[in-house]
N, C-alpha and C positions, 0 to 999 in steps of 0.2 A: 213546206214540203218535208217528208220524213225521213230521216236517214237510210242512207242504205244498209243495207243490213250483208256481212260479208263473211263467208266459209273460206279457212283457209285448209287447202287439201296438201299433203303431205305422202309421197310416194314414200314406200320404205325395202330396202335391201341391204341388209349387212352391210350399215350404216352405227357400228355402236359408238365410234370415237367421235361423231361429229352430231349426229341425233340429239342431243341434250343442247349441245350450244346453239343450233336449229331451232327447236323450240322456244328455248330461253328468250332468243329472241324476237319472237312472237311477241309471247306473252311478256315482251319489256314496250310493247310499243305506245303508245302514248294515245294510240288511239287504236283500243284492243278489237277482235275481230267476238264476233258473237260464236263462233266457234271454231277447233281445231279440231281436223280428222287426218288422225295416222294413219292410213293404209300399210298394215304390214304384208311385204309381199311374198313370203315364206321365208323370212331370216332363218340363216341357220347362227346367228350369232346372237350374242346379248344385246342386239339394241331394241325387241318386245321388253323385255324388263327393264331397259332404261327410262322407256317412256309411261311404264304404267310407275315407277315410280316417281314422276313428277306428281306432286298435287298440287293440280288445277282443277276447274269444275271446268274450264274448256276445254280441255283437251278427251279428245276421244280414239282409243286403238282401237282400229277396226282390221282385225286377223284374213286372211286368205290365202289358198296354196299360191304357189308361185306361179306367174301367169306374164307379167311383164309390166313396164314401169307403165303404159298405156290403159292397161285393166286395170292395174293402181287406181292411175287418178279419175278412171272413170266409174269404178264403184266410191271412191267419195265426193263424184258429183252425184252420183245420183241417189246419195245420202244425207248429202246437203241439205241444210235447210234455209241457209242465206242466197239473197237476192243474185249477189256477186260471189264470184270463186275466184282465189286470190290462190295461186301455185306455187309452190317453193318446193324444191329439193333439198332432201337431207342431209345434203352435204354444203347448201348454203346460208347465208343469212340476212337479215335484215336490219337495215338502221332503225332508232327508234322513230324514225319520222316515217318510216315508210307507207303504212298505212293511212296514216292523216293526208300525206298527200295526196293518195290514191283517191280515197273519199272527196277531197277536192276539186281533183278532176272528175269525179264523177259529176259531183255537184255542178260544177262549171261547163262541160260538154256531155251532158245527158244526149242519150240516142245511139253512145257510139258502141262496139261491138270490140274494143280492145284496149285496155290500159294499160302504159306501161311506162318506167322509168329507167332514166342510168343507170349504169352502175360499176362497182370497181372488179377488176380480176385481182384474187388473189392468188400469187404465185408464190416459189420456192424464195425469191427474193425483196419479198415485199407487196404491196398492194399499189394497182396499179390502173390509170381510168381508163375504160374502154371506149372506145372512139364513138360518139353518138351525134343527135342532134344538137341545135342550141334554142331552138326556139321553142316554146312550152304551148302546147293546146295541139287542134286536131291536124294530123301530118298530110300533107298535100300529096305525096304520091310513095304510099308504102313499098311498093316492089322498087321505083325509082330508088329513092331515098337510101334505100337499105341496099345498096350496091357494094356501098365499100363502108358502111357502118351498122353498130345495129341499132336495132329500135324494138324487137322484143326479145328476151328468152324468156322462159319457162319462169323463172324464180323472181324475175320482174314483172309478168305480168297478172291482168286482174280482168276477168270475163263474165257480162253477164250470164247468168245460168241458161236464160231463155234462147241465149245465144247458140248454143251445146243444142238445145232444140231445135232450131232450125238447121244450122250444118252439119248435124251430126258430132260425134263424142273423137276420144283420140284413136288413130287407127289402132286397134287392136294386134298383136303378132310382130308391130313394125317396133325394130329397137332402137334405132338410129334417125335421125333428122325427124322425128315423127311428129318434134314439135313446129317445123319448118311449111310441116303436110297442113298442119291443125291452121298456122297461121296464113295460108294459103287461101282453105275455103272461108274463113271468116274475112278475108281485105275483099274477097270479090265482091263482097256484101254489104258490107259494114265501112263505115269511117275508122281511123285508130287516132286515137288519143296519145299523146306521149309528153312525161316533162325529163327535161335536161338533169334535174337533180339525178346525181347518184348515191342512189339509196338500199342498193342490195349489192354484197360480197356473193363474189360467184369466186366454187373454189377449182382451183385448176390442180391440185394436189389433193382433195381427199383418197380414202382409201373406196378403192372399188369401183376405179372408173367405168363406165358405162361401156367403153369403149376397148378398154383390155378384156374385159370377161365376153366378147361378139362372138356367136355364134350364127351360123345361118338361121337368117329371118321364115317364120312360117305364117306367112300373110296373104290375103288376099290384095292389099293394098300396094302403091307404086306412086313413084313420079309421074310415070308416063301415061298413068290415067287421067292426072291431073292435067295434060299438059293439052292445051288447046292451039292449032294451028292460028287462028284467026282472033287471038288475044293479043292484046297492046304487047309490042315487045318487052319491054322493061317486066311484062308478066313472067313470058317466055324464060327470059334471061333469068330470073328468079328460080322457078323451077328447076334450070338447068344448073344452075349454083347448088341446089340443097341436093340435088341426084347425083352432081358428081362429086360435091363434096363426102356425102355417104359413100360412093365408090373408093374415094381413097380409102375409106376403113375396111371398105370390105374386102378389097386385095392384099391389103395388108394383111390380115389375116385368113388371107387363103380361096375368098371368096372369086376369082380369075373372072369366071363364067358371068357374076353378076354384075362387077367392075367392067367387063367387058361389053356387057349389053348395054350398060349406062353410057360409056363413051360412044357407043355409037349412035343411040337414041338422040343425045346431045349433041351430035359433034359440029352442029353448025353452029354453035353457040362462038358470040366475037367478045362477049363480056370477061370471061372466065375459059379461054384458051390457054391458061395459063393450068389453069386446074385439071382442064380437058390433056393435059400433055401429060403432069404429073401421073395421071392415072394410066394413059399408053404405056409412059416408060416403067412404071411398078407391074404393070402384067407382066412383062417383058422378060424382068430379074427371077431369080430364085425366091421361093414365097419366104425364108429366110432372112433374107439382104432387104426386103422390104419392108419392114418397121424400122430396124436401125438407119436407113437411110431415109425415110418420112422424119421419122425424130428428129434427125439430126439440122434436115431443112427447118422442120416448125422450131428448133433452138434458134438457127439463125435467125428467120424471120419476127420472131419476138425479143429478142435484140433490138434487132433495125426498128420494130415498131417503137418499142420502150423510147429509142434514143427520137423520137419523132423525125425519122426518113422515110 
């Protein structure tokens, strides 16, 4: 059987302090991908000359107005010339085994429609492991599972291409959970694949989070499209995770009217009433008082996680 052959796509936003360490480690891994596409998504900073000064014959910058981290990664799939597309943000990275692994599982569970591994958060205090599976090979009930751990983000995961052709590419316009949307139509369809190893740093401190610069979304797309009455709960209850956890952000920054449609689309959700409250009481406040006091809960609650309560 022939190897696979894997694109790795790279979304780019005034990313210049961390884009270099990014690729570097790519191109350290031990089992190299057949190429690398930077999607640059209109920087207005130095990190287009960061990346065209690396020499590699892998790496390829591929320029475009600014458009969103979604039309990123979907002009470098459909740029792509590998079997598999392997995602990483510019603000994260990867161990040198990352790859090889991937490639294993692919080898090992051919058919499946998601690969993914552990991996560490890095924070202001250290590096630190995210709560995952332990068992390695293909996961028995993705929405289940991922209730209260993860099992894929973006810069962990590895897609066949053909995959992107049947359910469609990233939602376009959507800035927030969009990877949540993507991983949605692909588990309806698809087996997922996942191993225990943690093999990619995800950074919770770079510069430019995705989530300070939110603006109101100009999408066609939604949770509530997605959401099917007569789907297994655990589907249900997944949806309503990634809808209201987008709503915390978006009230936080001023979004009321959308945070508010989302709570009530959801609200009969029993999994994540917890989440469903937080969003009531931030509409509630002055749009002001609502970032400082989200922040100040997510300090607690990574705390308590760190110390394992």
């Amino acid at each position: 059987m022939s190897k696979p052959t894997i694109t790795v796509v790279i979304p780019l936003y005034n990313k210049e302090r961390e884009i270099e360490g990014t690729i570097r480690s790519v191109l350290s891994q031990r089992r190299l991908p057949e190429e690398i596409l930077v999607v640059d998504d209109g920087s207005t900073d130095r990190s287009a000359e960061i990346v065209r000064r690396i020499a590699s014959p892998l790496v390829r910058l591929l320029p475009q107005p600014n458009a969103g981290v979604c039309a990123a990664r979907n002009r470098g799939i459909a740029e792509a010339r590998g079997e598999y597309i392997a995602l990483l943000d510019a603000d994260d990275e990867w161990e040198e085994g990352y790859l090889a692994e991937i490639e294993s599982l692919i080898e090992a569970y051919p058919g499946c429609g998601l690969y993914c591994t552990g991996f560490s958060v890095v924070a202001d205090d250290g590096l630190f492991p995210a709560p995952g599976l332990e068992r390695r090979g293909v996961v028995d009930n993705f929405f289940r599972d991922s209730a209260h751990r993860y099992i894929a983000i973006p810069s962990a995961s590895c897609i066949p291409r053909r995959v992107f052709q049947t359910v469609g590419m990233f939602p376009e316009g959507m800035k927030i959970a969009e990877d949540l949307y993507v991983w949605i139509l692909i588990t309806r369809r698809y087996a997922v694949c996942y191993s225990p190893e943690r093999l990619v740093r995800y950074s919770r401190v770079a510069s430019n989070r995705s989530a300070s610069g939110y603006t109101p979304e100009r999408t066609v797309h939604s949770f509530e499209e997605l959401y099917d009455p007569a789907a297994p709960l655990e589907e249900r209850e997944f949806i309503a995770r990634a809808a209201l956890g987008k709503a915390l952000i978006q009230s936080v920054k001023g979004g009321t009217r959308e945070a508010r449609r989302a709570a009530r689309f959801f609200r009969w959700t029993r999994t994540y009433r917890r989440t469903l409250r937080k969003v009531r009481v931030l509409n509630l406040l002055p749009v002001a008082w609502r970032g400082p006091l989200l922040d100040a809960y997510n300090a607690l609650a990574w705390r308590i996680a760190r110390k394992g309560l």
